[in-house]
Backbone and ligand atoms as CSV (ligand in chain L), in Angstrom:
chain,resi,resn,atom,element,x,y,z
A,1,UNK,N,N,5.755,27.829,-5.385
A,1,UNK,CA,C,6.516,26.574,-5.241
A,1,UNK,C,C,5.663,25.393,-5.724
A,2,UNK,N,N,6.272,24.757,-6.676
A,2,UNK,CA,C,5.868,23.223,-7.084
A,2,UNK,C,C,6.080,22.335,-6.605
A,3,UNK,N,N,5.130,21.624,-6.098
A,3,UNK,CA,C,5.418,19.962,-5.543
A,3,UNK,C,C,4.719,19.022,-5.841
A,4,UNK,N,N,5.558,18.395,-6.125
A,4,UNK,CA,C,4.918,16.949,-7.170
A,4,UNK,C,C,5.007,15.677,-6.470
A,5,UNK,N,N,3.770,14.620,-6.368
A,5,UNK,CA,C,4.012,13.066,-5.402
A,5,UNK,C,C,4.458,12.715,-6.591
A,6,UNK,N,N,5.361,11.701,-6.257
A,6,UNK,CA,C,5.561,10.086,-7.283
A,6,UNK,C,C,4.864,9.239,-6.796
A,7,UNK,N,N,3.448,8.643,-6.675
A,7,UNK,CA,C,3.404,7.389,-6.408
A,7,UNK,C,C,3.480,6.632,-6.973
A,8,UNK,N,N,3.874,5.305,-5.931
A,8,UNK,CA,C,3.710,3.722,-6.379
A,8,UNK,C,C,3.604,2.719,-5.021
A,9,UNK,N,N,3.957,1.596,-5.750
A,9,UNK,CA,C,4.475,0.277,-5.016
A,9,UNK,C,C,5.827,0.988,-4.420
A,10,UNK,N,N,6.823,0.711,-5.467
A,10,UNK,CA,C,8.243,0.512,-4.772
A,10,UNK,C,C,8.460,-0.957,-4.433
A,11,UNK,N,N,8.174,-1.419,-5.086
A,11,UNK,CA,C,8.493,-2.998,-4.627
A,11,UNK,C,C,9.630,-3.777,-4.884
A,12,UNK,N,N,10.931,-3.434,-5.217
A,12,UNK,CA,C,11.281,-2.335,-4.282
A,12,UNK,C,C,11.743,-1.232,-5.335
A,13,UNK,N,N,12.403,-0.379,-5.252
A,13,UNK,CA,C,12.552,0.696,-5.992
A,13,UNK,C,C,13.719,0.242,-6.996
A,14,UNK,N,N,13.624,0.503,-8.414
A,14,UNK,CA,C,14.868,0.362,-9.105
A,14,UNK,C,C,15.432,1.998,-10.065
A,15,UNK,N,N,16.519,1.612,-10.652
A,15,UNK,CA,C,16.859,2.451,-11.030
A,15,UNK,C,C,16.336,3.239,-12.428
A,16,UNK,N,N,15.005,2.195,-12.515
A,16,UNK,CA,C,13.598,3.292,-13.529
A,16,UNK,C,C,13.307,4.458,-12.545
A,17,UNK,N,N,12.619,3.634,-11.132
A,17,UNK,CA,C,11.679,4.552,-10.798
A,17,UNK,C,C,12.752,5.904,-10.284
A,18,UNK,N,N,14.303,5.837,-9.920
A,18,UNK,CA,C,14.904,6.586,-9.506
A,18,UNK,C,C,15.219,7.549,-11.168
A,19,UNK,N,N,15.645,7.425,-11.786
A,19,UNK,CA,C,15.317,8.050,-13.012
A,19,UNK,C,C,14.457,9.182,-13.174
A,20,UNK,N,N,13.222,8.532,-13.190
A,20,UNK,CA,C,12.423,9.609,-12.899
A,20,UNK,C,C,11.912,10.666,-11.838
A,21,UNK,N,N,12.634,10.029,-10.462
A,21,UNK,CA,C,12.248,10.643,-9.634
A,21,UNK,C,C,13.076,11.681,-10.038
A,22,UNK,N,N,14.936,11.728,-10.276
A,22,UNK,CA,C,15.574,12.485,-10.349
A,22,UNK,C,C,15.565,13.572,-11.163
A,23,UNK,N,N,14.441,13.118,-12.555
A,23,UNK,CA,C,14.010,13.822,-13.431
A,23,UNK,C,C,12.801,14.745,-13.367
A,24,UNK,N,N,11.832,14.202,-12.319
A,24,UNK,CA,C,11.159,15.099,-11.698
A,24,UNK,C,C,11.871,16.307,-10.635
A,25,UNK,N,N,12.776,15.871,-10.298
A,25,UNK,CA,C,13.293,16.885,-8.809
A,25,UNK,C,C,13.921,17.707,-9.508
A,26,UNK,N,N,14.087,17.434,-11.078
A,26,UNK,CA,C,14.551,18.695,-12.038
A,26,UNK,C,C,13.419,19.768,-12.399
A,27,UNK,N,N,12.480,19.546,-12.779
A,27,UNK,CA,C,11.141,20.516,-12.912
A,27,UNK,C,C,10.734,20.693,-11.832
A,28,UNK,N,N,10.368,20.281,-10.624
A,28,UNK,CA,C,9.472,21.031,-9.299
A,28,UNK,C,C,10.512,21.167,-8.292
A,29,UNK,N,N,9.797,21.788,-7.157
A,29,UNK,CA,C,10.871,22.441,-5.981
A,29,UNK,C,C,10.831,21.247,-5.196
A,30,UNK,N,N,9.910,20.591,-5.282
A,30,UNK,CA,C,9.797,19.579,-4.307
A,30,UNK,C,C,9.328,18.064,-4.872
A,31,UNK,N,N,10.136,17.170,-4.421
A,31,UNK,CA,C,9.377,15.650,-4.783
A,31,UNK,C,C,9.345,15.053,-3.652
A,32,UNK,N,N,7.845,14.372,-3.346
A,32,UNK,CA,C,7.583,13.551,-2.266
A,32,UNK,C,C,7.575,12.148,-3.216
A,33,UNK,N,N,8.368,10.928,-2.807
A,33,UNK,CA,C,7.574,9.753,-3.175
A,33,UNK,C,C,6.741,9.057,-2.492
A,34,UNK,N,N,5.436,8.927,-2.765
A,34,UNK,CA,C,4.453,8.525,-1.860
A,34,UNK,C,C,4.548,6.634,-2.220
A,35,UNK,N,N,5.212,6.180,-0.900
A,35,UNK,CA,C,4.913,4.684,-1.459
A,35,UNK,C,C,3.773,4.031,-0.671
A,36,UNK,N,N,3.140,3.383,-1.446
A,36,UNK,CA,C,1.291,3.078,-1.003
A,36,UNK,C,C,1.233,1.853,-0.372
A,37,UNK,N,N,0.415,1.928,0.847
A,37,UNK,CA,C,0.630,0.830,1.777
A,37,UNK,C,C,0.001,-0.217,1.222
A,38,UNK,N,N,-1.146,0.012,0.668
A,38,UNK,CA,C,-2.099,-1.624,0.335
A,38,UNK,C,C,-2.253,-2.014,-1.196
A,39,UNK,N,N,-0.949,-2.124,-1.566
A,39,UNK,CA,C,-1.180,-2.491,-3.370
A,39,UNK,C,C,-2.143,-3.809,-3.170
A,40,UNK,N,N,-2.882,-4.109,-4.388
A,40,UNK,CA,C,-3.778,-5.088,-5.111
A,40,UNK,C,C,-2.849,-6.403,-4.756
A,41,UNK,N,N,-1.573,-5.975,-5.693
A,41,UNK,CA,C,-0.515,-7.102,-6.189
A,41,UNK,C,C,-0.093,-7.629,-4.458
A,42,UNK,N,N,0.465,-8.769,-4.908
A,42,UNK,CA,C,1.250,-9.169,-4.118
A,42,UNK,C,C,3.063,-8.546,-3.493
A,43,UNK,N,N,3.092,-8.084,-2.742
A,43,UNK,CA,C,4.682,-7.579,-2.485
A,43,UNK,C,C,5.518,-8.845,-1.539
A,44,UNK,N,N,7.110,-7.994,-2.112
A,44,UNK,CA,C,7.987,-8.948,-1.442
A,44,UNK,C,C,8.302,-8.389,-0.289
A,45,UNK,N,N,8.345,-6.918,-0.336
A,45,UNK,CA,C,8.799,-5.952,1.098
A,45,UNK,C,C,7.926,-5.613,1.511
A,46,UNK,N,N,8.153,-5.443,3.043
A,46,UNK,CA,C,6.528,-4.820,3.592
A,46,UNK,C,C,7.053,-3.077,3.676
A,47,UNK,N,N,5.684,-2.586,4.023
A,47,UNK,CA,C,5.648,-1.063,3.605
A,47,UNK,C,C,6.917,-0.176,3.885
A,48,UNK,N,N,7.604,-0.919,5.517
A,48,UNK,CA,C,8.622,-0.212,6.551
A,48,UNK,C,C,9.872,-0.133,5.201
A,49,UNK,N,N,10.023,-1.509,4.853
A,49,UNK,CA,C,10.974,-2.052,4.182
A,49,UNK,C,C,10.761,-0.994,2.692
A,50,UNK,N,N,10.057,-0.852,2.130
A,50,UNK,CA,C,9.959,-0.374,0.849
A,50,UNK,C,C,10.349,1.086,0.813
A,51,UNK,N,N,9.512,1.680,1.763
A,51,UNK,CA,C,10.001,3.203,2.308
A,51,UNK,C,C,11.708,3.172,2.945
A,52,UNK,N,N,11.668,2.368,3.515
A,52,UNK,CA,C,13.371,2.660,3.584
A,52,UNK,C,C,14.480,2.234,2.538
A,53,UNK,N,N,14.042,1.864,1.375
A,53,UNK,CA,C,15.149,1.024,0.786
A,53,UNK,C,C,15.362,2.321,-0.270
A,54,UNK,N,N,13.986,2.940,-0.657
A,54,UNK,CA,C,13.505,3.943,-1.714
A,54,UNK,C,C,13.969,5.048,-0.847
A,55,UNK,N,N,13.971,5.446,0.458
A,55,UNK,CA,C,14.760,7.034,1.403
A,55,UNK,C,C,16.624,6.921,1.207
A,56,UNK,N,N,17.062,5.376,0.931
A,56,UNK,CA,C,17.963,5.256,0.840
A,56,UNK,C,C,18.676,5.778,-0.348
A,57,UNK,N,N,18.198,5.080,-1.155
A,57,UNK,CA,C,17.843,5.325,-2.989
A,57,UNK,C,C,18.396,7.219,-2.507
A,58,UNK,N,N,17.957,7.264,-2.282
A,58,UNK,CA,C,16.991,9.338,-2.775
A,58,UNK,C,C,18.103,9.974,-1.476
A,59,UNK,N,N,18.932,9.329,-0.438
A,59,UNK,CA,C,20.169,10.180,0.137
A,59,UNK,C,C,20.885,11.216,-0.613
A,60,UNK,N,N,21.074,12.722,-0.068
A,60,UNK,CA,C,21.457,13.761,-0.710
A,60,UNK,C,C,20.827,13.844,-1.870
A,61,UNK,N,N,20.045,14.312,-2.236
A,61,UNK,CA,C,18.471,14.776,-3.220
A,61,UNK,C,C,17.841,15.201,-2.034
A,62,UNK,N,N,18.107,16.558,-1.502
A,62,UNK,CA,C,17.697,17.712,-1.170
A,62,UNK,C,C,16.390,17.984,-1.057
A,63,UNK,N,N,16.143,17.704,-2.413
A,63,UNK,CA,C,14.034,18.013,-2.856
A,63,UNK,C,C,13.506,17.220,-3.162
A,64,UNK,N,N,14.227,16.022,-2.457
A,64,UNK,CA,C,13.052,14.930,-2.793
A,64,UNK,C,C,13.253,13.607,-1.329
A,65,UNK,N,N,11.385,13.619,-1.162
A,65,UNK,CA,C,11.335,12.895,0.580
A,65,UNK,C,C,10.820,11.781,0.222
A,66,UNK,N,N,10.416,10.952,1.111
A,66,UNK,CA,C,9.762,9.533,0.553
A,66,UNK,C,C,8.492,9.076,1.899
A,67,UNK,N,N,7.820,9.400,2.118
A,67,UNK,CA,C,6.408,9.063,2.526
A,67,UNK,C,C,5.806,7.897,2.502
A,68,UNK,N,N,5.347,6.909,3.031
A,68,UNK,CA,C,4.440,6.311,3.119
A,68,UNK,C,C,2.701,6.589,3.165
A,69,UNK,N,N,1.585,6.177,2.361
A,69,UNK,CA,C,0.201,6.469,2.778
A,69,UNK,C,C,-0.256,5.627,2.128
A,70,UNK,N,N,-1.624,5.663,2.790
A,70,UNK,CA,C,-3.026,4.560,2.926
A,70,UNK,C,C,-3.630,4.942,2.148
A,71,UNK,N,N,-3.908,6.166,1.809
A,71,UNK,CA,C,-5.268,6.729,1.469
A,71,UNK,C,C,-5.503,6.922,0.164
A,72,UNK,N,N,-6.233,7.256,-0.895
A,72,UNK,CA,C,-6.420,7.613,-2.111
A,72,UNK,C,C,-5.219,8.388,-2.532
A,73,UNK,N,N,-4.858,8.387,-3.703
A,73,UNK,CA,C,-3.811,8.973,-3.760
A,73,UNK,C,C,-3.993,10.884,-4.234
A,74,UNK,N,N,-5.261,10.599,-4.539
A,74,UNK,CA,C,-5.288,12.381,-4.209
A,74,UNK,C,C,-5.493,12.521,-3.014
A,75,UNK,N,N,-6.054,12.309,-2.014
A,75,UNK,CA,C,-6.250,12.779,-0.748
A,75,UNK,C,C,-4.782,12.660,-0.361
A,76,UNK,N,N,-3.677,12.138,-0.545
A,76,UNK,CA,C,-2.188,11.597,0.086
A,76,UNK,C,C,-1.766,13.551,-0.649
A,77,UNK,N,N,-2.155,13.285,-2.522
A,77,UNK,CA,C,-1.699,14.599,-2.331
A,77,UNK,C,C,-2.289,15.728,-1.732
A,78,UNK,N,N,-3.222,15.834,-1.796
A,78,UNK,CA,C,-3.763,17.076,-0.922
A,78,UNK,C,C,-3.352,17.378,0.072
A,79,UNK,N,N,-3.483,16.376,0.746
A,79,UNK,CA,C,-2.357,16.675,2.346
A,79,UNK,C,C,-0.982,17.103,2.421
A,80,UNK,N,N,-0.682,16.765,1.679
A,80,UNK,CA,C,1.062,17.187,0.839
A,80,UNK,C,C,1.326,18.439,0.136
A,81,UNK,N,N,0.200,18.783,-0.182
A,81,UNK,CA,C,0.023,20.242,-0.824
A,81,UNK,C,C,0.450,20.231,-2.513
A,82,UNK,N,N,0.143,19.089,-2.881
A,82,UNK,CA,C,0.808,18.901,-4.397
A,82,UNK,C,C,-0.054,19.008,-5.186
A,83,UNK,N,N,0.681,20.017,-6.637
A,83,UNK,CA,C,0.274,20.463,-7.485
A,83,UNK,C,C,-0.148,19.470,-8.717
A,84,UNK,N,N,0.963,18.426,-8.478
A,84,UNK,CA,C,1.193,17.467,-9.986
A,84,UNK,C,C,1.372,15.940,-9.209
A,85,UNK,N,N,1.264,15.012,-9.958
A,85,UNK,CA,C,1.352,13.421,-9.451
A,85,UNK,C,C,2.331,13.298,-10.747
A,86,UNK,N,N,3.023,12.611,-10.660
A,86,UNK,CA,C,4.305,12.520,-12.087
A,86,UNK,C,C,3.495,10.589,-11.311
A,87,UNK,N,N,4.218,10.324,-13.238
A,87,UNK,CA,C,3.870,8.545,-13.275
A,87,UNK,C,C,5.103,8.046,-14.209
A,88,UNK,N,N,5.363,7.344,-14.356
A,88,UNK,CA,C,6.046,6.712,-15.551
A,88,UNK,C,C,5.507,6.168,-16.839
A,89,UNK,N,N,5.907,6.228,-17.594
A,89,UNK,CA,C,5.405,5.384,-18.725
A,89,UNK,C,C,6.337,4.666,-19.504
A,90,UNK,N,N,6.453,3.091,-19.531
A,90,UNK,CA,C,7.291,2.311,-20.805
A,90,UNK,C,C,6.513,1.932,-21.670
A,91,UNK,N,N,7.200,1.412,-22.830
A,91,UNK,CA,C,6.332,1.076,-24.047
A,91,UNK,C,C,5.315,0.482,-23.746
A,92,UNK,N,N,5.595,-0.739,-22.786
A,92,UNK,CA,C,4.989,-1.536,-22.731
A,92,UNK,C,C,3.895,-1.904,-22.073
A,93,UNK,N,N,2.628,-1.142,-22.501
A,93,UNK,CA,C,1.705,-1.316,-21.712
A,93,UNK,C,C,1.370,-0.192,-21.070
A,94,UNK,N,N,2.082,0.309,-20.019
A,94,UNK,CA,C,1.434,0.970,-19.087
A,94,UNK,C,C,0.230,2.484,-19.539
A,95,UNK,N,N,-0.005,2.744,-20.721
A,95,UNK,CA,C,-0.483,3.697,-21.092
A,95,UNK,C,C,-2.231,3.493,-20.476
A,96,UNK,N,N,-2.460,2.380,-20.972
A,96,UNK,CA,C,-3.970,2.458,-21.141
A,96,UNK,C,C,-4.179,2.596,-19.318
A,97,UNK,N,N,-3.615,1.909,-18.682
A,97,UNK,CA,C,-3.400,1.910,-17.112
A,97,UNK,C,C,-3.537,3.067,-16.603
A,98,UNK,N,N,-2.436,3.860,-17.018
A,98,UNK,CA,C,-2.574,5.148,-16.535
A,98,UNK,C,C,-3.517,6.240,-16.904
A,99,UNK,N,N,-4.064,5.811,-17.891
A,99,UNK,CA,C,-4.836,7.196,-19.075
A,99,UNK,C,C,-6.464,6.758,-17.958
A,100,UNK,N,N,-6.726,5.219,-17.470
A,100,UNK,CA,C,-7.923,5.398,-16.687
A,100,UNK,C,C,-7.969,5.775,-15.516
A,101,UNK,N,N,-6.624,5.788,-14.920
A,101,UNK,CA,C,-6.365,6.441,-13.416
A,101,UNK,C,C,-6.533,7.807,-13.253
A,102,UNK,N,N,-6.003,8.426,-14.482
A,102,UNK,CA,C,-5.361,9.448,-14.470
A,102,UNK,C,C,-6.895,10.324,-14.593
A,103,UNK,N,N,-8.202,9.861,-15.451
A,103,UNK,CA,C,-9.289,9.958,-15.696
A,103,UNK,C,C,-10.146,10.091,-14.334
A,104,UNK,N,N,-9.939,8.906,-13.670
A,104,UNK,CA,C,-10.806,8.584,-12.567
A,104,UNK,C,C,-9.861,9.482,-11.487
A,105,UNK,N,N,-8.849,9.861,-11.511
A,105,UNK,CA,C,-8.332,10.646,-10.228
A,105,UNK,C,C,-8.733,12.467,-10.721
A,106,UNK,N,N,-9.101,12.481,-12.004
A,106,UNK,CA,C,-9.044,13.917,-12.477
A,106,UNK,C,C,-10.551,14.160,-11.677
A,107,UNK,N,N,-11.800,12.972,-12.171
A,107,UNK,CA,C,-12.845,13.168,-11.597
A,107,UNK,C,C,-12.474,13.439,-9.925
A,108,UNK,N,N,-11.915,12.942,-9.137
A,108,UNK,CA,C,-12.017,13.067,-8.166
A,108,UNK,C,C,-11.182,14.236,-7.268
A,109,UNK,N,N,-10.443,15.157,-8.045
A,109,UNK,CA,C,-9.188,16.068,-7.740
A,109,UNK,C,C,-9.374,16.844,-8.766
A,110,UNK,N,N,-9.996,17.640,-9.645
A,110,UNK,CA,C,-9.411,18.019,-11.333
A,110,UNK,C,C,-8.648,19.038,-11.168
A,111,UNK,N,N,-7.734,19.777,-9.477
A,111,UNK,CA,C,-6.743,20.626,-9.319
A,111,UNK,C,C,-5.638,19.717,-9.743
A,112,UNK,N,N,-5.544,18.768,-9.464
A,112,UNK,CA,C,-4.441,17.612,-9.350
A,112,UNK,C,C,-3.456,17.562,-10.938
A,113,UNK,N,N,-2.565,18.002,-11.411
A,113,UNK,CA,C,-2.296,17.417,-12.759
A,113,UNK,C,C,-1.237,16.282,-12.752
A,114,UNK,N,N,-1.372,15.845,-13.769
A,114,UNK,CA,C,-0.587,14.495,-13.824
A,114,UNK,C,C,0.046,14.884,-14.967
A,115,UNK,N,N,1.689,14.375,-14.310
A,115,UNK,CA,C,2.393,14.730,-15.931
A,115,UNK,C,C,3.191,13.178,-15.700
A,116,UNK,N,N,3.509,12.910,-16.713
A,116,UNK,CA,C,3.962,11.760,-17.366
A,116,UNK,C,C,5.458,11.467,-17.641
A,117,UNK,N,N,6.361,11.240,-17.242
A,117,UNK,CA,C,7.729,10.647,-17.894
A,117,UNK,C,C,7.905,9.699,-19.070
A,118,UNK,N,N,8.861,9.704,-19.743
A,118,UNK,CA,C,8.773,8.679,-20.859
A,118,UNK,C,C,9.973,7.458,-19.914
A,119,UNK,N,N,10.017,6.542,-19.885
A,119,UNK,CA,C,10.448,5.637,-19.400
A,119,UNK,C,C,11.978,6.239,-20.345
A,120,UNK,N,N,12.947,6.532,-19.684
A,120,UNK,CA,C,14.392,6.204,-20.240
A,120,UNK,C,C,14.784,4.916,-21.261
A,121,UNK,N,N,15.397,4.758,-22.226
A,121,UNK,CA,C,15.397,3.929,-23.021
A,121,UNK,C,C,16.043,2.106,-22.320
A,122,UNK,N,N,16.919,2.838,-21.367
A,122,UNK,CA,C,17.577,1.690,-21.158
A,122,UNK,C,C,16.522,1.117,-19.354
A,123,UNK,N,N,15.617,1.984,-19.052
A,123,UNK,CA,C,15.239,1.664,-18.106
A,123,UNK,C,C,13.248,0.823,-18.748
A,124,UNK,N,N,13.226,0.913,-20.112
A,124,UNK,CA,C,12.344,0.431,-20.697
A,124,UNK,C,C,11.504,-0.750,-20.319
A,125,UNK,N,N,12.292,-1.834,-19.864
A,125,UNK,CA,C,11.967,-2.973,-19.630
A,125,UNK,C,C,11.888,-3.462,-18.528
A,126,UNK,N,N,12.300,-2.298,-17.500
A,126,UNK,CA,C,12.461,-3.228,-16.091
A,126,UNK,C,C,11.232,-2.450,-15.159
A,127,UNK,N,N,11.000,-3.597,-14.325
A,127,UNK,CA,C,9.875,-2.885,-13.909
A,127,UNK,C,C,9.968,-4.322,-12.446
A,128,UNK,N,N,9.578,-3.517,-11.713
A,128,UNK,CA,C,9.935,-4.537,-9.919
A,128,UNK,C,C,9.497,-5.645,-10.037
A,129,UNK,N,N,8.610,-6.331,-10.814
A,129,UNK,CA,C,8.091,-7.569,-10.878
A,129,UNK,C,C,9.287,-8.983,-11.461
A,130,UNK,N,N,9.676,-8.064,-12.947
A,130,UNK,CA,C,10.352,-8.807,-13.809
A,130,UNK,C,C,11.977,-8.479,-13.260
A,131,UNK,N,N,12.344,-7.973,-12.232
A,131,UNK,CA,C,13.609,-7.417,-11.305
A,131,UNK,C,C,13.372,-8.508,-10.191
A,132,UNK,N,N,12.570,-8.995,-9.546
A,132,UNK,CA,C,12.193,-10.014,-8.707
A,132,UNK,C,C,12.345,-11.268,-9.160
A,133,UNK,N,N,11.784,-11.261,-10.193
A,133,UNK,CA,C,11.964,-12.922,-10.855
A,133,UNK,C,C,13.428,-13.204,-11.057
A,134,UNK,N,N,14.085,-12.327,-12.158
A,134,UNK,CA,C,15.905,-12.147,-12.053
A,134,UNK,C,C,16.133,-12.768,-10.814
A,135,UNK,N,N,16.258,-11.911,-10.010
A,135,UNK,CA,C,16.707,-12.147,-8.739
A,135,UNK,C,C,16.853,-13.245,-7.684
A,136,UNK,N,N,15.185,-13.483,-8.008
A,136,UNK,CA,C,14.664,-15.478,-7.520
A,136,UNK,C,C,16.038,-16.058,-8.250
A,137,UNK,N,N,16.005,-16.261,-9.656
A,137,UNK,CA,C,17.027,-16.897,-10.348
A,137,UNK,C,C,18.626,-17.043,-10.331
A,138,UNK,N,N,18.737,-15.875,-9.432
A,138,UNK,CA,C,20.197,-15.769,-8.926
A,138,UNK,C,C,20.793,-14.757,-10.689
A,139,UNK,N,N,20.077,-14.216,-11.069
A,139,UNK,CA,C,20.379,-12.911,-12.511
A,139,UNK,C,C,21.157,-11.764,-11.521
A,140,UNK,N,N,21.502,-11.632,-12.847
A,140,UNK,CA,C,22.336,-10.207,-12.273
A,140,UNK,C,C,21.998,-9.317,-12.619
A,141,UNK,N,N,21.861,-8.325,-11.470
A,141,UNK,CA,C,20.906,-7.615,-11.343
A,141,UNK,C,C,21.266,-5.822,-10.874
A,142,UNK,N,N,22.916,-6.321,-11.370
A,142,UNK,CA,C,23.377,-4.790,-10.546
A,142,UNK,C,C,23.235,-3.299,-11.158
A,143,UNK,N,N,23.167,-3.666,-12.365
A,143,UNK,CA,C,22.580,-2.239,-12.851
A,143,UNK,C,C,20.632,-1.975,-13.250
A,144,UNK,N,N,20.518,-2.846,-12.295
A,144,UNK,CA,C,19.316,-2.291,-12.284
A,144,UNK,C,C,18.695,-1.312,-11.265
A,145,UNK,N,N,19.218,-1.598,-10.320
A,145,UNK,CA,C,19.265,-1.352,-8.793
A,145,UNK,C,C,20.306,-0.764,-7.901
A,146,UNK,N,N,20.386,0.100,-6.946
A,146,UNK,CA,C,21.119,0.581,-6.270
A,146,UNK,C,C,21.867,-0.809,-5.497
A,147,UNK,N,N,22.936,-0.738,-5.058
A,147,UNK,CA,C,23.910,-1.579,-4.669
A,147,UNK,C,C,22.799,-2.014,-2.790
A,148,UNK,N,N,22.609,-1.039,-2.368
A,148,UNK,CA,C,21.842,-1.511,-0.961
A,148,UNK,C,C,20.401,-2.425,-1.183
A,149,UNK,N,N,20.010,-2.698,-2.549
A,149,UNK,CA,C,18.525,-3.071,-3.206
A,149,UNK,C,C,19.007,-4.470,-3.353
A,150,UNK,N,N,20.097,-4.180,-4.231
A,150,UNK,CA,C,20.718,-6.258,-4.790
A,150,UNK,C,C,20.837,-6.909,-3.611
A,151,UNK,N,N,21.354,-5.980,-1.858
A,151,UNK,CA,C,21.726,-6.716,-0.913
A,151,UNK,C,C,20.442,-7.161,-0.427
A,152,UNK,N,N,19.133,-6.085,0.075
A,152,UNK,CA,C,18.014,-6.673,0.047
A,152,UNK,C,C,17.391,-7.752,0.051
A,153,UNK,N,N,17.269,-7.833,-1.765
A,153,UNK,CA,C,17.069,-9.124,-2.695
A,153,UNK,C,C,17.412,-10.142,-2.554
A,154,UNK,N,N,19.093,-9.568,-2.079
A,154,UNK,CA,C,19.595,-11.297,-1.825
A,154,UNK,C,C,19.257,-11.901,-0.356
A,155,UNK,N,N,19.263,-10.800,0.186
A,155,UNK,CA,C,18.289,-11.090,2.056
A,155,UNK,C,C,17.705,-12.163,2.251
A,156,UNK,N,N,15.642,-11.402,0.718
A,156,UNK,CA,C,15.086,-11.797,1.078
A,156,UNK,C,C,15.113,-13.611,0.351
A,157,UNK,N,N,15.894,-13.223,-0.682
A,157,UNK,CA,C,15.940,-14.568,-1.495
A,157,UNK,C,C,16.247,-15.959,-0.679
A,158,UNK,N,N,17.589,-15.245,0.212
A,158,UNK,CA,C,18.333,-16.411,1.493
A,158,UNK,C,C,17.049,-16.809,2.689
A,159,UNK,N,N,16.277,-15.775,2.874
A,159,UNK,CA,C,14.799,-15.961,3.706
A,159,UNK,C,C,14.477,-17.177,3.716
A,160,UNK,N,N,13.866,-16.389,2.160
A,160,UNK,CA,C,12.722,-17.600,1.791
A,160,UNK,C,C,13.411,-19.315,1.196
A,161,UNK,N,N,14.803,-19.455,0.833
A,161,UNK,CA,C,15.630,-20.253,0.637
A,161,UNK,C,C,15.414,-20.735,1.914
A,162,UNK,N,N,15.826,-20.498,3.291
A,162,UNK,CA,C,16.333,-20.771,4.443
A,162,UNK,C,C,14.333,-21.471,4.488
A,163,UNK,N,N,13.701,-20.799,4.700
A,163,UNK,CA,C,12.142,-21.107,5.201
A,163,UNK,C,C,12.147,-22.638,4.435
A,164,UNK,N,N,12.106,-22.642,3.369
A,164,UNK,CA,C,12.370,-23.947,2.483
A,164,UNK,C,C,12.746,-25.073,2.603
A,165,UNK,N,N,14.099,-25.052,3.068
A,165,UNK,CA,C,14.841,-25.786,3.868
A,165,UNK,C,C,14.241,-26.062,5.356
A,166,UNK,N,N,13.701,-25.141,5.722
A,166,UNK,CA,C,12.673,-25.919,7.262
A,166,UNK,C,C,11.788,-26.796,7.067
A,167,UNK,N,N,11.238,-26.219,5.888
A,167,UNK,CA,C,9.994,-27.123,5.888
A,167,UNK,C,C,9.677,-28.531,5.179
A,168,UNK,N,N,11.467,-28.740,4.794
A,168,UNK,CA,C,12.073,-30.038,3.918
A,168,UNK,C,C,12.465,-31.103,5.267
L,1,LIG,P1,P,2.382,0.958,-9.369
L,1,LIG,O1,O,2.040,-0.290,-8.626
L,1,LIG,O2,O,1.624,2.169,-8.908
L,1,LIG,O3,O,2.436,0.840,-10.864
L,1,LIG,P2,P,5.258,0.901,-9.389
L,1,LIG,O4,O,6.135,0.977,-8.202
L,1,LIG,O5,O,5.281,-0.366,-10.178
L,1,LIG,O6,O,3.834,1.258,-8.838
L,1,LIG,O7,O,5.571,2.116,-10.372
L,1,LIG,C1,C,5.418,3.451,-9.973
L,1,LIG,C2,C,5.467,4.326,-11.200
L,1,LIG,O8,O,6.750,4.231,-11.796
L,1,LIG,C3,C,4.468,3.956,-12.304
L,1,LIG,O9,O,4.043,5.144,-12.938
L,1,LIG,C4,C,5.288,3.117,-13.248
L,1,LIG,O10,O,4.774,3.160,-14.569
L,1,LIG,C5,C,6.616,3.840,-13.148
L,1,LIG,N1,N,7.743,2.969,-13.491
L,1,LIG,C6,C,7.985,1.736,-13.032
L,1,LIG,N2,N,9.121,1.235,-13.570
L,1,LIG,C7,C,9.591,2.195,-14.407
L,1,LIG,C8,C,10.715,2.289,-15.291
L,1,LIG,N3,N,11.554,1.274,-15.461
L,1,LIG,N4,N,10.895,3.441,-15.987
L,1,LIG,C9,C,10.006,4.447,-15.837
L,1,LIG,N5,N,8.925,4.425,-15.053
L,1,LIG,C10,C,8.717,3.311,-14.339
């Protein structure tokens, strides 16, 4: 039996990273998405929030769970019992990113393999950062995202709108 992590952010999940998840749960028996508690970047959802929006995402998909962890992301897989880490890749950029992770996690795991997705053509460009900004802007945003994600968004948008207004 094959089991493969997806990690990331998830900040929050769109319909790239579901893409591939779904495209992974086609090659292995099992997909965990591991979403990582302490990204670098700045997030809009906190960890509770990200893991549930992404378990939502992934309802009925059978072979595929969604996890939260802290830890290195080989040690997350090891504990998980996973064979492969799947990543994404769009044109834009993300190669050199991944080719040193993928380097520095081989040193540290070299059971671990990493296989790669090609970013879907139409899911090319979107990526949770530039899905956030949309969103700030009041963009539309529905095929990017699962219908429970846009409600989210607009949540947190009314939040931080509302916080704004207090402090006016
Ligand atoms: P990270 O902070 O680890 O990059 P992300 O949540 O941004 O986490 O992305 C997780 C993985 O999904 C990465 O491998 C990223 O390249 C990939 N990914 C993100 N957006 C897309 C997309 N639109 N299509 C395909 N892969 C994507």
């Amino acid at each position: 039996m094959i089991t493969a992590i997806y990690p990331g952010t998830f900040d929050p999940i769109t319909n790239g990273h579901i893409d591939i998840a779904l495209r992974s749960a086609r090659l292995f028996h099992r997909v965990i998405i591991g979403v990582y508690a302490f990204p670098k970047k700045e997030v809009m959802f906190s960890l509770e929030e990200r893991v549930s929006l992404a378990r939502e995402a992934m309802k009925g998909h059978d072979n595929i769970t969604v996890e939260p962890y802290a830890d290195l992301t080989v040690e997350f897989a090891r504990k998980a019992g996973a064979q492969v880490m799947v990543r994404g890749l769009r044109v834009s950029g993300d190669f050199e990113w991944e080719f040193d992770m993928a380097m520095m996690n081989r040193r540290l795991n070299p059971d671990l393999e990493m296989v790669c997705f090609m970013a879907s053509p139409q899911f090319q460009f979107l990526s949770s950062s530039i899905l956030k900004e949309v969103a700030r802007l009041r963009g539309n945003i529905t095929d990017l995202v699962p219908a429970h994600v846009v409600k989210a968004l607009a949540e947190k948008q009314n939040g931080a709108a509302m916080g704004n207004n207090n402090r006016n």
